[in-house]
C-alpha positions in Angstrom: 35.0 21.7 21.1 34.0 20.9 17.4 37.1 19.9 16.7 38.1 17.6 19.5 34.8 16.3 19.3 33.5 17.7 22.4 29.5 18.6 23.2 29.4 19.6 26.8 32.3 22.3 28.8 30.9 22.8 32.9 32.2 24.2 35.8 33.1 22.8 38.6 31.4 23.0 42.1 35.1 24.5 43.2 35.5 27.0 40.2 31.8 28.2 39.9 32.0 28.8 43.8 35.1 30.5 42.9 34.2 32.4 40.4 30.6 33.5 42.2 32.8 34.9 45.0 35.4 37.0 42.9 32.0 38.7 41.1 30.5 39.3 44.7 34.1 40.5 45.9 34.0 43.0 42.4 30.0 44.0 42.7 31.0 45.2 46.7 32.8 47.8 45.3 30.3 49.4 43.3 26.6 50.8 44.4 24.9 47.8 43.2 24.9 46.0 46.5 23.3 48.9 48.4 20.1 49.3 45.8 17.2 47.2 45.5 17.1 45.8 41.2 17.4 43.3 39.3 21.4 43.7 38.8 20.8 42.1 42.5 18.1 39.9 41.6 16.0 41.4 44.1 13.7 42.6 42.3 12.1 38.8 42.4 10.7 37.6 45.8 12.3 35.2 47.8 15.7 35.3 45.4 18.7 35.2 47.2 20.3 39.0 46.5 24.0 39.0 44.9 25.4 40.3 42.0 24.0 38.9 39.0 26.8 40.4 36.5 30.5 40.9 36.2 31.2 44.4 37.2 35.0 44.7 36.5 34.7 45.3 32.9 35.3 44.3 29.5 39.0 44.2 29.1 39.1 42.4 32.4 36.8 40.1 31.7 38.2 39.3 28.0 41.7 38.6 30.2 40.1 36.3 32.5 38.8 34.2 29.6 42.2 34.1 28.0 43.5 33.3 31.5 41.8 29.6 31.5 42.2 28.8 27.9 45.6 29.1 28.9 45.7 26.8 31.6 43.5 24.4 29.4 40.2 25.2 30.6 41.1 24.3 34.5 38.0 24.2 36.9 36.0 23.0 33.5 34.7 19.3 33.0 35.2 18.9 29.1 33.2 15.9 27.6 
C-alpha cells in the first residue's frame, strides 16, 4: 500500500457478504453455534448471534490470504 501510494484497502458489499457466509458455513460445524458466549456475540443483548471468528484454522486462513493477493486483492476497493 506504502509503496503504490495507497491509504485505504475495503471490502466489498459482495465479498464481505461472502466472506461472512463461508465463516458462518465453518462455525456450523463446530459447538459454537449451539452455546450461548461471546464467540457468538450473544453474550451482548439485542446482537445479532453468528460467529464472530474464523474457525477453520491457521494454515487455512494464512492460504486464504495468499489466495486474494494472488488474484490482486479481488472483492477489495484499493484507494
Amino acid at each position: 500500500m506504502e509503496r503504490n501510494k495507497k491509504a485505504t484497502i475495503n471490502p466489498t458489499d459482495e465479498a464481505e457478504q461472502g466472506w461472512t457466509t463461508y465463516v458462518h458455513e465453518l462455525a456450523s460445524k463446530t459447538l459454537f453455534p449451539k452455546t450461548k458466549s461471546w464467540y457468538m456475540g450473544s453474550n451482548i443483548p439485542g446482537k445479532k448471534v453468528e460467529s464472530l471468528n474464523y474457525t477453520g484454522g491457521v494454515p487455512k486462513y494464512a492460504q486464504e490470504i495468499k489466495d486474494v493477493a494472488a488474484t490482486a486483492y479481488k472483492g477489495f476497493l484499493i484507494s
